[in-house]
N, C-alpha and C positions, 0 to 999 in steps of 0.2 A: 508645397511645390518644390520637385528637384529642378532643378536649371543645371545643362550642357551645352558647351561651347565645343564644337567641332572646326580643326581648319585644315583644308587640303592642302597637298603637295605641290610643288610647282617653280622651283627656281629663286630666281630674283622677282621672280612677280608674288612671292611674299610679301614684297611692298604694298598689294592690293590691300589685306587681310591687314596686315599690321596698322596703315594708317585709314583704313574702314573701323576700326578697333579702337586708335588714336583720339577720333573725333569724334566717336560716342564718349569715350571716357572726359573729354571737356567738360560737360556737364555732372559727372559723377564725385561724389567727397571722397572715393577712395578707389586704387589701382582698380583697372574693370575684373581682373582675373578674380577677384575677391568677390564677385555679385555671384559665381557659379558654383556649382557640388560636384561638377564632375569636367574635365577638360581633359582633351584630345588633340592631335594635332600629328602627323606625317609629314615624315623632311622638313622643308622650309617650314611646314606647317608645325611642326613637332618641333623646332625652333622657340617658334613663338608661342606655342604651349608651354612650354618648360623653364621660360621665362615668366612667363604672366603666374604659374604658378609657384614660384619661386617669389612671388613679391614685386616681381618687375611693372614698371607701369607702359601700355602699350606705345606710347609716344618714344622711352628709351629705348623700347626693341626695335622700333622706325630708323631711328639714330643707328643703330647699328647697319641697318641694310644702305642708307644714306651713307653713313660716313665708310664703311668698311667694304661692301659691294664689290666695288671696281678693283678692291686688289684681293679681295675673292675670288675674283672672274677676270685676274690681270688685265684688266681696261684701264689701268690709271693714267697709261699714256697716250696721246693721240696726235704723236709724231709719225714720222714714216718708222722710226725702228717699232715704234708702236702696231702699226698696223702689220708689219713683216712678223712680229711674233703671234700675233693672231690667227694669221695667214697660216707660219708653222704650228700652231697647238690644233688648228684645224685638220690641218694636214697628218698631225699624230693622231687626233683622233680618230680620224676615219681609218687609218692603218694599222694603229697599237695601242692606242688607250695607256690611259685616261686623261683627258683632255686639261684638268686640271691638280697642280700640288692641293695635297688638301693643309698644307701648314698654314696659310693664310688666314684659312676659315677657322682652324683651328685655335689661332692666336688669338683672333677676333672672338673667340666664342668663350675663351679664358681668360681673356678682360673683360667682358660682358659678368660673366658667370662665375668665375672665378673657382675655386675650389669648392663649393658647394655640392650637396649630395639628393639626389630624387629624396630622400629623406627629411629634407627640410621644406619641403615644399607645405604652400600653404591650404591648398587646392589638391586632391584627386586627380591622379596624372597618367594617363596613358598614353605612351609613344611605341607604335608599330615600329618593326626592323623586320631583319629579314637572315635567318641565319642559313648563306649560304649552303656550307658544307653536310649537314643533311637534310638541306629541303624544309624545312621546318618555319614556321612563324615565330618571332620573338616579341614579346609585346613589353616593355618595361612601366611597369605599375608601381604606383606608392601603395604603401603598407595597407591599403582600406580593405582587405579581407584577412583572415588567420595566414590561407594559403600561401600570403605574396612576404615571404622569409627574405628573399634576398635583392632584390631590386632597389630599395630604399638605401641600400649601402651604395650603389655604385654613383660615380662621377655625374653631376651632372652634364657636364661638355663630352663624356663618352656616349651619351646616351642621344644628345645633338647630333651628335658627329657618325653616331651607326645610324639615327635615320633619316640623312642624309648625306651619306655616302650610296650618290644615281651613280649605280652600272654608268660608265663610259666617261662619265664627266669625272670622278675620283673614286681612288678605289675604294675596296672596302676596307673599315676601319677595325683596327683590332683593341678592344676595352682593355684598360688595366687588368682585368683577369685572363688576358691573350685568348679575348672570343672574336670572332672575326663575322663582321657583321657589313650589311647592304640596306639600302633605300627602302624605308616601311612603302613605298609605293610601288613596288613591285606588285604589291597584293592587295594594298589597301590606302592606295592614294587619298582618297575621299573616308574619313575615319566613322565617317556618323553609323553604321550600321555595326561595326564591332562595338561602338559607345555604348548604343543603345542593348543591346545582348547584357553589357556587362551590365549598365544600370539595372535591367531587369533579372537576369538571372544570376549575377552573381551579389549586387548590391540589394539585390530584394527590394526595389521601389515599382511602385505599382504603374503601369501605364497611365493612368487618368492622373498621375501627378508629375509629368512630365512635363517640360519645355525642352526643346532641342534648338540652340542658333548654329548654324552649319556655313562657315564661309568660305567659299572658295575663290581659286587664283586665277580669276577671269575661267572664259570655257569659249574654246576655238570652234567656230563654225567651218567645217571640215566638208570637204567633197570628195567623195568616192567612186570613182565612177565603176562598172564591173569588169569593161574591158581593158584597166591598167593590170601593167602587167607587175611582174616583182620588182624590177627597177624604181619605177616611179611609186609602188605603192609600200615600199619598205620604209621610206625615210618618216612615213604616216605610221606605222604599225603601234607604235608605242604610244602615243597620243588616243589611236584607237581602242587600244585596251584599256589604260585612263578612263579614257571616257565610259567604257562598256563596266567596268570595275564602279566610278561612282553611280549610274543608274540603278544599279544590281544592290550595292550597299545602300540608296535611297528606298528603293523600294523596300530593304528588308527591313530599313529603322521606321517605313510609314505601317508597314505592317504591323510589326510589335508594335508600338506606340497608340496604334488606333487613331493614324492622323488620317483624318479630313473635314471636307469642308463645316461640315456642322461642328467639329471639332479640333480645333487648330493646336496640334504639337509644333511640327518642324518648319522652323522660319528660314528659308534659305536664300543666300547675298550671296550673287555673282554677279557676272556682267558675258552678255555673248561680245567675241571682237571677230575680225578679222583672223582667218588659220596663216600663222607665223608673223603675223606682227609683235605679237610680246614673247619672243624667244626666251629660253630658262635660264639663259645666261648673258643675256643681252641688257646690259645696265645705264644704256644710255635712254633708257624708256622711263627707269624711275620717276622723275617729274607727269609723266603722262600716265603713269600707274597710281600716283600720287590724287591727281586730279581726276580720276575716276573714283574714286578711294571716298574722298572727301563729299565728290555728290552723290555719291550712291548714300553715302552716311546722314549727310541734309534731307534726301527724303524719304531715310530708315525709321530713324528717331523717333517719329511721335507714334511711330507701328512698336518697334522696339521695347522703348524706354517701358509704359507700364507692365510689359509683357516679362523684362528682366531685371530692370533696376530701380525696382522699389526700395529694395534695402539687400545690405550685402548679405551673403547665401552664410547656414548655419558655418561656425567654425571646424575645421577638419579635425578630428584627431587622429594620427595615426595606430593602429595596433601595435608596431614595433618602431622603435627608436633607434 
């Protein structure tokens, strides 16, 4: 059996995924990223892939979005000058972009991760980007085929830090090799459907020996009505497509995989909420993303647990070092 872990894009509501992660690995004798053969993950989601495949254990990457969050997304103040520069980074954003420094995130994600390289990873690692300049997709992969020469060299906090660099919130990020890169969720918010492509066609594992867990960052119950016009229905566009993006990537990973009911591949964790209660930058929600996290996890577990953590997944070798 191969086992893949896929986790979507989504802000600070990473929190969900991370402490959903957190408290299945309570019961496990070693970090959860170590139960899978193949991980994934976009932006926030790609965060916390490249952590859990590095050795990280889910509860430390929680730590992260807890302790570091708020000056991520400069909330750490909740005086009036607090709320006055809110007011202005809103105010930038909707006029000139981008809404936030990305040094913050940055710092935070090189004490986490330190000088470590996709290379060391312990786990199969795929993180979508996005390279603007000619249109193109960039996917950063560990060495697990001949093909993937250079990937394994770069940064790992360059490889955070391109996919998640969201259009308007920061910009795009430029790697130590001056590539200049954007948010894998421009294209591939929801990663399960390029996972499963790669398992199958370029890792050669057979459909019938699949498991796929796919977690995503909560999913907004949306209204659209036909007669809004572009005003009202633009501040929705990008959520729309998200959403239109992970159906589209679900159905291609049910396809290949051969899931259904008689035959159960792709196990998928979200939660429907309320559209714009858990904003992507909105970090006073962490405790209530938290507490969703944890019960959606209470009654995953006994579905889960035989389905991926019997015992930890073969050991990776890489091809190139």
């Amino acid at each position: 059996m191969k086992r893949i872990l896929t986790i979507d894009g989504g802000g600070i509501r990473g929190v969900f995924p991370a402490a959903f992660l957190a408290n299945l690995e309570e019961d496990l004798d070693q970090p959860i990223g170590s139960y899978f053969d193949l991980i994934s993950g976009t932006s926030t989601g790609g965060i916390i892939a490249i952590g859990l495949g590095l050795g990280l254990s889910a509860r430390e990457i929680l730590a992260l979005y807890e302790d570091k969050g708020p000056a991520i997304f400069g909330q750490t103040r909740t005086d009036i000058a607090g709320w006055l520069s809110r007011r202005y980074r809103v105010g930038k954003w909707l006029l000139s972009g981008p809404k936030y420094s990305p040094a913050p995130l940055e710092n935070a994600l090189t004490e986490t991760l330190g000088d470590k390289r996709l290379g060391e990873a312990k786990t199969r690692l795929m993180i979508p980007a996005w390279h603007a300049n000619t249109q193109q997709v960039y996917i950063f992969k560990t060495a697990h085929h001949e093909r993937f020469q250079t990937d394994y060299k770069e940064l790992a906090v360059d490889a955070a830090m391109a996919t998640a660099a969201a259009p308007t919130y920061f910009r795009q990020h430029i790697t130590a090799n001056d590539v200049g890169l954007v948010d894998g969720g421009l294209w591939a918010n929801n990663p399960i459907g390029i996972s499963v492509v790669e398992a199958i066609g370029v890792l050669g594992w057979a459909p019938e020996e699949l498991k796929v867990l796919s977690v995503g960052c909560l999913e907004d119950i949306r209204s659209t009505r036909q007669e809004y016009g572009a005003a009202r229905l633009a501040p929705k566009l990008a959520g729309l497509f998200m959403d239109g993006q992970s159906h589209g990537s679900m159905g291609i990973a049910k396809i290949l995989s051969g899931d259904s009911p008689e035959r159960k591949v792709i196990y998928r964790v979200s939660q429907p909420v309320p559209d714009g209660f858990y904003a992507l930058d909105d970090t006073r929600r962490i405790g209530s993303l938290k507490d969703r996290a944890f019960a959606e996890a209470r009654q995953q577990k006994p579905i889960l647990k035989p389905v991926f953590f019997g015992n930890p997944a073969e050991e990776f070798t890489p091809i190139y070092r």
